[in-house]
KOLPA-272535 format. One record per atom (N, C-alpha, C): z negated, x negated, y. Coordinates in pm, whole numbers, plus 50000, padded with zeros to 5 digits. Layout:
! KOLPA-272535
ZXY...
! end
This chain:
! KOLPA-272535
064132460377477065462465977503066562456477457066312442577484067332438377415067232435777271066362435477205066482432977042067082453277038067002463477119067792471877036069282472477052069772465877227070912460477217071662454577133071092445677089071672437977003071662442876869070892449576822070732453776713072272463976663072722473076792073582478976782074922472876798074852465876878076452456076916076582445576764075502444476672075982435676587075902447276466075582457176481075402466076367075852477676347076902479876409077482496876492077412503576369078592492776311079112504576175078102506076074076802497176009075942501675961075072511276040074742512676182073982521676182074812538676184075942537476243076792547376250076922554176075077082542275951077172553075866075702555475817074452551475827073582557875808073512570875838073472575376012073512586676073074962593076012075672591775971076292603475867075842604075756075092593775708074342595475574073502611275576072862611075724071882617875689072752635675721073522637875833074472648475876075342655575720076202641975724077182649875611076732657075515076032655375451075382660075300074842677175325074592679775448074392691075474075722696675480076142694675529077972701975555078252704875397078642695675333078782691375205078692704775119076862704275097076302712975022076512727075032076532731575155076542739875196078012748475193079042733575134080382747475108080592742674959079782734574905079682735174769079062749674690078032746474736076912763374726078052775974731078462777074845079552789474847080702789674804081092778574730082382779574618082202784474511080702773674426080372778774329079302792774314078842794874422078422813274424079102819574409080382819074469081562833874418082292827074361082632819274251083032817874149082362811974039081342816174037080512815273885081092810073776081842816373721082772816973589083122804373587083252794873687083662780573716083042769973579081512775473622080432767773534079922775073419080482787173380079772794873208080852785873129080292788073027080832777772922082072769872913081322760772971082212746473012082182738272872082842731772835083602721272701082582707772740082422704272621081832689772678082162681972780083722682972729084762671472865084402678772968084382692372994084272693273125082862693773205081592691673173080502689873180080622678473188080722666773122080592656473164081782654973275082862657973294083632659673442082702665473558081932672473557081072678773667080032672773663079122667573593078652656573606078682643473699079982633773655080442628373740081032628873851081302639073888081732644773989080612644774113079602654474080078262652774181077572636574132077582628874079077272618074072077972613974195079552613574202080302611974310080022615674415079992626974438079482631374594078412629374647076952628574559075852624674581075972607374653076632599174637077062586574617077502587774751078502596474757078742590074955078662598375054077242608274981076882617775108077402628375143078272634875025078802648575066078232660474996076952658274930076382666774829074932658774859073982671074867072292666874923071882666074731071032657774685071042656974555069432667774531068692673474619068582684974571069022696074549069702699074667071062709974585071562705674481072002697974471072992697174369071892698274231070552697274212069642700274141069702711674100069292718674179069062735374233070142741874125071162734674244072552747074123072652742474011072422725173923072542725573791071742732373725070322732973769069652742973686070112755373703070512758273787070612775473801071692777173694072832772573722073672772373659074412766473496073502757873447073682751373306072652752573205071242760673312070332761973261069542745973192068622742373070067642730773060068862723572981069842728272959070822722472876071412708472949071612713373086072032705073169071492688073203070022694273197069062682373225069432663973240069842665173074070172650773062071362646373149072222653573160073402649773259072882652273385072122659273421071652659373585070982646173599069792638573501069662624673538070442616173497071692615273452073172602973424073462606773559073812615273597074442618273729074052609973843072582615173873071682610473959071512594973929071412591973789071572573973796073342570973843074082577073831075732571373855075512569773995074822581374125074832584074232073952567374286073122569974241072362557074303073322537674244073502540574145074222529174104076172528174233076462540474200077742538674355077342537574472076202544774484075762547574648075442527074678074982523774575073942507274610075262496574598076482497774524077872489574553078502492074675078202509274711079232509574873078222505474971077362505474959076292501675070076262485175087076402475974980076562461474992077662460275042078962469875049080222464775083080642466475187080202478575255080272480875383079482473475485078012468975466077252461575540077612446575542077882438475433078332428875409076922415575422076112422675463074782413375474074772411675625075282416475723075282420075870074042419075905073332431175839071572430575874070412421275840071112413575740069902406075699070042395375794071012392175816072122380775903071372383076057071242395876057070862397376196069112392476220068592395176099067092399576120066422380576143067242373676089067102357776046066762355076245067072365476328066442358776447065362365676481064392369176404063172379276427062252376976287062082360676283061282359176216059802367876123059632373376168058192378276153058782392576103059402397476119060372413376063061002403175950061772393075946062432392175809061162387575725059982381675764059052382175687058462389875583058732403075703057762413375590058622417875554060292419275552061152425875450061012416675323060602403375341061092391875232059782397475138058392401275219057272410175166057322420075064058602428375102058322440875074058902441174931059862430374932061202431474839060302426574713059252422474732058322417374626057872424474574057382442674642056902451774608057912461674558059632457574569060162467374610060372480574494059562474474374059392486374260058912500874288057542491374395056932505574433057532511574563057662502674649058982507774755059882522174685060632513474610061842526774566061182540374525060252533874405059832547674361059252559474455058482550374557057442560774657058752570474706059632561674797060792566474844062002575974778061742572174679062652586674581061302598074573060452596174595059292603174510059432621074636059452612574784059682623074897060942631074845060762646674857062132654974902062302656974996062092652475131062232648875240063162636075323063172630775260063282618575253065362614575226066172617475266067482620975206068242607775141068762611275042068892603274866069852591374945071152597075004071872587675041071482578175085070842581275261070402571575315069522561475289068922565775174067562558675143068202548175040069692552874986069742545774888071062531674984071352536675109071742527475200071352517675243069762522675271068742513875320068102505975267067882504675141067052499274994068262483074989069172492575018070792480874954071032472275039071152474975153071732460875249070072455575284068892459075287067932450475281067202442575204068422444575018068452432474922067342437174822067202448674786066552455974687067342452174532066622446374462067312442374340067872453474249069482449174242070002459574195069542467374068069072461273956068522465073815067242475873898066092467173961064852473673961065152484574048066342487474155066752502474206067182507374130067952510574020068082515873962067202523273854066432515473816065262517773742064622529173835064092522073915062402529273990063352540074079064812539974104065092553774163065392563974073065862561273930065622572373850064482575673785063202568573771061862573373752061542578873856061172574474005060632578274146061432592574154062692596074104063242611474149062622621774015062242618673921061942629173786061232638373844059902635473946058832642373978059622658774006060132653474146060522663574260061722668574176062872662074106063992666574040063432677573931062562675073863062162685473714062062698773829060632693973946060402704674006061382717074036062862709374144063982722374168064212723774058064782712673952065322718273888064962732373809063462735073758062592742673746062772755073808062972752873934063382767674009064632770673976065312757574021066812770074003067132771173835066732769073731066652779673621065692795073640064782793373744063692806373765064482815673840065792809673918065712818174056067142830673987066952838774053067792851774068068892850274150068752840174235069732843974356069292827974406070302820574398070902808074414070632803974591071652814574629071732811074771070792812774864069222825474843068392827374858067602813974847067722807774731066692798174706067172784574761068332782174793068382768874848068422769775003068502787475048067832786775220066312784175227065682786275119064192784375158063462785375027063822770174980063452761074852061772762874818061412767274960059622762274912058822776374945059752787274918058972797274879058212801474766057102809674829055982806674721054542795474731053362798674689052532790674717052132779474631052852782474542053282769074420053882756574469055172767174526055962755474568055852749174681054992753374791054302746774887053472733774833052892740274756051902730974770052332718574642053402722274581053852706474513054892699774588055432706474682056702698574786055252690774888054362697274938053552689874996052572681674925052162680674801051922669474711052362658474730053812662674674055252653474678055032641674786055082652174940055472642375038054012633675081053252643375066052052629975098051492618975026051802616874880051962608174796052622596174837054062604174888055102592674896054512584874989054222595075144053992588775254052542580375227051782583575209050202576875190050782559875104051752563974983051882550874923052922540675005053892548875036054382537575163053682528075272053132540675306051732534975426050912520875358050152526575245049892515775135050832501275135052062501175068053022492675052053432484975207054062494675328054142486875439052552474375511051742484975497050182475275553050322463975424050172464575338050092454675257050802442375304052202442975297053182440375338053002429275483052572437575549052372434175694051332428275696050132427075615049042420975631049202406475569049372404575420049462393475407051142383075489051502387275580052902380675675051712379275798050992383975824049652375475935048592373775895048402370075782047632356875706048182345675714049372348975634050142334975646050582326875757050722333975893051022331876036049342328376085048982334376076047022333476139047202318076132046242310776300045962298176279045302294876205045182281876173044152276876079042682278876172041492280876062040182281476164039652264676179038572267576254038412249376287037262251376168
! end
């Protein structure tokens, strides 16, 4: 009880914007979706400049949690059709590259600061960060898993900025091709982002998806945790 005391009295405002990390993005999407549903015409033949303006734009929102970055998948395909593609991953790299500067700036190193009295936890983060290639990727790899927060969490626990960037735009291709895939298939937009995993296709690659991620995390944390009590284990006589 008291390491969670404390955890909160020295950490309010990081944990406070996590938990909007994970809230807002629903709000977000959800009156994004119904702007651009009844006004279509918004997105038919858009000018380069303005494609790359919408582009950056959900790069933007994806970045501080006001847009879920599978929606925002969903409707580029639906809406720009395979044309879109390459700007849906610039986007998605802009999102993770802003999301990982506001996340160092707001935390300020608070948490790591904090963890320095819980030896054996900053251990296995100092562990993990060794792995943290496969860390990111597993963790983008879930659509479960929500983009912001994860890309909150990666950042103030000292995930190297180059190799997040990297392994979060490889780790998202999987699940990203996937919506994106649908929403060029789908008929009806708003249908498909109430219930993304209709169909027995799409069951069973969203549940691919997540047990991959989770099984390789599982993987990565034990690892992690095992060799930090080796190194602690007494010596034998």
């Amino acid at each position: 009880m008291a390491f969670l005391r404390e955890l909160f009295q020295k950490n309010f405002s990081t944990l406070l914007t996590m938990l909007l990390l994970v809230a807002v993005p629903l709000l977000g999407s959800s009156s994004l979706v119904l702007i651009l549903y009844e006004n279509q015409a918004l997105l038919q033949h858009l000018t380069t400049l303005q494609m790359l303006g919408y582009f950056v734009l959900m790069g933007i929102t994806m970045s501080i949690a006001l847009t879920n970055s599978t929606f925002v998948v969903i409707i580029t395909g639906y809406f720009l059709g395979w044309s879109g593609l390459p700007g849906m991953v610039a986007s998605y790299a802009l999102a993770a590259a802003l999301g990982y500067e506001l996340a160092r700036r707001l935390d300020h190193g608070k948490l790591r600061s904090f963890l320095h009295h819980f030896p054996k936890a900053e251990a296995v983060l100092g562990e993990l960060q060794h792995q943290s290639f496969s860390l990111i990727l597993l963790t983008r790899l879930s659509p479960v898993l929500p983009f912001a927060l994860m890309t909150f969490v990666l950042a103030i626990v000292g995930v190297p900025r180059g190799r997040f960037l990297a392994a979060s735009v490889l780790g998202m291709l999987p699940r990203s091709l996937f919506f994106y895939w649908l929403g060029t298939k789908a008929s009806d937009v708003l249908a498909l982002l109430r219930n993304p995993d209709e169909g027995t296709l799409s069951k069973l690659v969203l549940l691919g998806l997540v047990v991959a991620s989770l099984l390789g995390l599982y993987v990565v944390f034990n690892r992690a945790l095992q060799r930090v009590l080796r190194r602690n284990a007494p010596p034998t006589a």
